[in-house]
Every structure is written in C-alpha cells, then in structure tokens.
C-alpha positions as CSV (number, residue, x, y, z in Angstrom):
1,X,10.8,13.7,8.5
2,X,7.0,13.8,7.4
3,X,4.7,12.5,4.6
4,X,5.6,13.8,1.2
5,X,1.6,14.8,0.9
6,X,0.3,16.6,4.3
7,X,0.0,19.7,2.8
8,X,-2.6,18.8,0.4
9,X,-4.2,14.9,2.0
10,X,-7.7,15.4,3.1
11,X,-6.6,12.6,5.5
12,X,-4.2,13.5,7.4
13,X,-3.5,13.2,11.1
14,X,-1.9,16.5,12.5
15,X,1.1,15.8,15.0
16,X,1.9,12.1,13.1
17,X,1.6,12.8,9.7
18,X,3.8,15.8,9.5
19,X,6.0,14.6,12.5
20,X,7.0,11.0,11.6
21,X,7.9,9.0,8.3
22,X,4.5,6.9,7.2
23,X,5.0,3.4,7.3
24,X,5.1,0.9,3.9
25,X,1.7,-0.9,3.5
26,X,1.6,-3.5,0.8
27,X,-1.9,-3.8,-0.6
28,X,-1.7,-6.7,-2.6
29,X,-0.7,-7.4,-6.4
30,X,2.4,-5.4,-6.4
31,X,1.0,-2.4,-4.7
32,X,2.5,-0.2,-2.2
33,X,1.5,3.3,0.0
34,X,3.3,5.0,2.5
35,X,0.7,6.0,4.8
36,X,-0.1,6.2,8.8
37,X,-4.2,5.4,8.2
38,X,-5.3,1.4,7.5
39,X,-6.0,0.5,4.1
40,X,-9.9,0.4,5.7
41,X,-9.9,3.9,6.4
42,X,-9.3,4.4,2.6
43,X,-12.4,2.9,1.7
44,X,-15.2,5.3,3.5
C-alpha cells in the first residue's frame, strides 16, 4: 500500500511514501494525519 496523496504532496519521500502505509499522528485537539514526515517538518 502507499499514501492516498503521493501523486500530488510536495512532500513526499520517494521509496517510503509510495511503498509503505503512513503512520497515524495525532496532533492534538481531536486531530489526526497519516503521514511519514514529523509534525515539525510541516511547519517550514
């Protein structure tokens, strides 16, 4: 499986993101992302 959104995320990791199913990150207040980058990375 892969993430839904490699096609079209400006960051995505070719070889991970397309190979393997992202992982559930909770962000706080009810929020959720599937996504193989850090919650950090988001922010630059």
């Amino acid at each position: 499986m892969r993430c839904f959104f490699f096609d079209r995320c400006p960051l995505a990791v070719e070889g991970t993101c397309d190979r393997e199913d992202p992982p559930i990150r909770r962000l706080g207040e009810g929020h959720a992302i599937e996504c193989h980058r850090s919650e950090r990375e988001f922010m630059h």
